[in-house]
C-alpha positions in Angstrom: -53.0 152.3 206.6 -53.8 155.7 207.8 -53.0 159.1 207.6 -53.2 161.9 210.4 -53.5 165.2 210.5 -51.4 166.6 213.2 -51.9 170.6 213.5 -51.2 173.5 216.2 -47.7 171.7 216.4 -44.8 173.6 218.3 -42.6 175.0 215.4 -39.4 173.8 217.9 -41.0 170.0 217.3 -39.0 167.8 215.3 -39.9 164.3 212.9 -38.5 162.4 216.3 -40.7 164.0 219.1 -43.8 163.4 217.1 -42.6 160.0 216.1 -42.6 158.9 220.0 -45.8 161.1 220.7 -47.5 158.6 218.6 -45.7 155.5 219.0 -47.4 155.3 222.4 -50.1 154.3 220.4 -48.6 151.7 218.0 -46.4 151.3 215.3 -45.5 154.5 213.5 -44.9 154.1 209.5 -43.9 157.6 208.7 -43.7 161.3 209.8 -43.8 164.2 208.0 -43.7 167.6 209.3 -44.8 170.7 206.9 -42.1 173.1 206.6 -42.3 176.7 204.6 -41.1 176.6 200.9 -39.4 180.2 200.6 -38.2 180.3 204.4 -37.5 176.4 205.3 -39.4 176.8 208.9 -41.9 174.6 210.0 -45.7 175.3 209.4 -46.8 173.8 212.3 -48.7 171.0 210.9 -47.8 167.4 209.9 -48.6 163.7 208.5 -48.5 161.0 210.5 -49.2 157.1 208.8 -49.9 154.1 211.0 -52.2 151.2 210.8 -56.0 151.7 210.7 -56.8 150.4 214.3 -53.6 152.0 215.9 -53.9 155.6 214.1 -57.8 155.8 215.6 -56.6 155.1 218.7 -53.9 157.7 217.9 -56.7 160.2 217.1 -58.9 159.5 219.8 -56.4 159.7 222.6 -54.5 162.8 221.1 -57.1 165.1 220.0 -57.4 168.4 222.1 -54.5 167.0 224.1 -51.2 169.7 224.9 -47.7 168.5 223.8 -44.9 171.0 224.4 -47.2 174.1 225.3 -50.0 173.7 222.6 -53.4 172.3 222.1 -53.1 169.8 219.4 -55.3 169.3 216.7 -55.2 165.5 215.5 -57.8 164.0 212.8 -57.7 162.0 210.1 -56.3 163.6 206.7 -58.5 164.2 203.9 -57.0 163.7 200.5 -55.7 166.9 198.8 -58.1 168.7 196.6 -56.8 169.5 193.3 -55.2 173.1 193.2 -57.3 175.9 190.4 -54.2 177.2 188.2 -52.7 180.3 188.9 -53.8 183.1 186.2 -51.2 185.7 185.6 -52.1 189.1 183.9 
């Protein structure tokens, strides 16, 4: 299993869109789009999981393509570094 990294996404794009953007590609396992803690509006970046052959595929064939308007930015996610804590004066 695989996860993507799906940026430059049109903030209009819903879990659904991306969902059959991929699926061309093989089974989808999940979507998850990024949205804005404070504001609830999408980031415009997102996780997608499929299996290991059908996500490089994915990759490959996605990569610097447009969907809705934009350039997308497709890669394979790196695992997320552990955050330094906060110091507060």
């Amino acid at each position: 299993m695989k996860q993507i990294y799906v940026g430059n996404l049109p903030y209009r794009s819903g879990e659904e869109e991306v969902r059959n953007l991929f699926a061309q590609y093989g089974e989808v396992n999940s979507v998850k789009l990024i949205t804005d803690r404070e504001t609830g509006r999408p980031r415009g970046f997102g996780f997608v999981e499929m299996d290991d052959s059908e996500a490089l595929a994915a990759i490959e064939a996605l990569d610097g393509q447009e969907f809705e308007g934009r350039v997308l930015k497709v890669n394979e996610a790196r695992p997320r570094q552990p955050r330094q804590p906060r110091e507060f004066n």
